[in-house]
C-alpha distance (Angstrom), angle and dihedral (degrees) to the residues before:
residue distance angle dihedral
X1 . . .
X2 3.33 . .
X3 4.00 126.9 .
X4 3.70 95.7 -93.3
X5 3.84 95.9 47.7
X6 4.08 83.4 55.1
X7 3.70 95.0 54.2
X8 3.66 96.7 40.9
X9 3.87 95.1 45.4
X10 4.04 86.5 48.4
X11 3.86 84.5 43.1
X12 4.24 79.0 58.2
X13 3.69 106.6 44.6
X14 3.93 98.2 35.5
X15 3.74 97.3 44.6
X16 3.31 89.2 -127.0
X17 4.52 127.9 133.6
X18 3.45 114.2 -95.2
X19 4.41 79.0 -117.3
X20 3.62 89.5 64.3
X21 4.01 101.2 38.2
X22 4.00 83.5 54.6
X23 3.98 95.2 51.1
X24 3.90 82.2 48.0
X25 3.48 94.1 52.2
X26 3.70 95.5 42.4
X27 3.51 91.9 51.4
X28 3.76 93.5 53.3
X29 3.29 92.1 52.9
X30 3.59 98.4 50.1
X31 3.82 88.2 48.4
X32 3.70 92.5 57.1
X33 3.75 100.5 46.0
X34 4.23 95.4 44.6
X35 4.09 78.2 50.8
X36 3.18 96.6 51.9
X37 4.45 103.3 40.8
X38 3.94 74.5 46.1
X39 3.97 86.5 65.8
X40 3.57 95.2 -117.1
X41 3.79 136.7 124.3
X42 3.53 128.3 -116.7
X43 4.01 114.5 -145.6
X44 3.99 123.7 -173.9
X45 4.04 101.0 -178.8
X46 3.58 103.3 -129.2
X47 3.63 98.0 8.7
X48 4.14 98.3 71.0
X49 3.99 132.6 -104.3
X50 4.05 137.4 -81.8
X51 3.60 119.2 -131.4
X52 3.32 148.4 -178.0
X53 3.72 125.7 -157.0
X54 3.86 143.6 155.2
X55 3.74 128.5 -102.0
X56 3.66 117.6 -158.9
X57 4.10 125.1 -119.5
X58 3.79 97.4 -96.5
X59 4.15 132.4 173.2
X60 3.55 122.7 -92.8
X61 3.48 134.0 179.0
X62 4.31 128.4 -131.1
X63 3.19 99.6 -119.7
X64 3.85 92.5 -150.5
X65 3.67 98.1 50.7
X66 3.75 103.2 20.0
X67 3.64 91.5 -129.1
X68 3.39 109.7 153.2
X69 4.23 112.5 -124.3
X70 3.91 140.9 -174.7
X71 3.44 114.5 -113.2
X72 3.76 111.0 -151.5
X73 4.45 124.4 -128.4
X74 3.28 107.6 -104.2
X75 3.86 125.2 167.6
X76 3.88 116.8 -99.6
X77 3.87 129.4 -157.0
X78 4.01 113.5 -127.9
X79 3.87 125.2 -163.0
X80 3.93 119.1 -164.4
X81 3.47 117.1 -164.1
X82 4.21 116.8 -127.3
X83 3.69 127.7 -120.1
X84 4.05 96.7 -99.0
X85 3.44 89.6 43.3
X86 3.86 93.4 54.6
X87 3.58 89.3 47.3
X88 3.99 93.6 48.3
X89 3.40 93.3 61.3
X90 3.97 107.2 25.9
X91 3.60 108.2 -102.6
């Protein structure tokens, strides 16, 4: 689903334009991100958790060449999916 299907199938069940679904959706985004650079989880009971965690510089190899290369730490985003939303769909 892409980012326009969201908005215009929260546009559907909320009664809502397809203006206002998009400013929602925009602002939940934003709120999530600015939570998470701010080091912070984000937790919708239910729904699942955003995190943040680090992955460690690790080897890699070019696939082209076979050379093998360092791949640098870098800090990942993690999503974990809630109990009722493991259920929902049969996890």
């Amino acid at each position: 689903m892409s980012k326009a299907e969201l908005v215009e199938q929260i546009a559907a069940e909320t009664g809502m334009t397809k203006a206002e679904a998009e400013r929602a959706v925009n602002a939940f985004i934003n709120v999530v991100t600015s939570t998470l650079k701010g080091g912070d989880d984000v937790t919708l009971v239910g729904f699942g958790t955003f995190t943040t965690g680090d992955r460690a510089e690790r080897q890699g190899r070019n696939p082209q060449t076979g050379e093998t290369i360092t791949i640098a730490a870098k800090k990942v985003v993690k999503f974990k999916p809630g109990k009722a939303l493991k259920d929902e769909i049969g996890c």
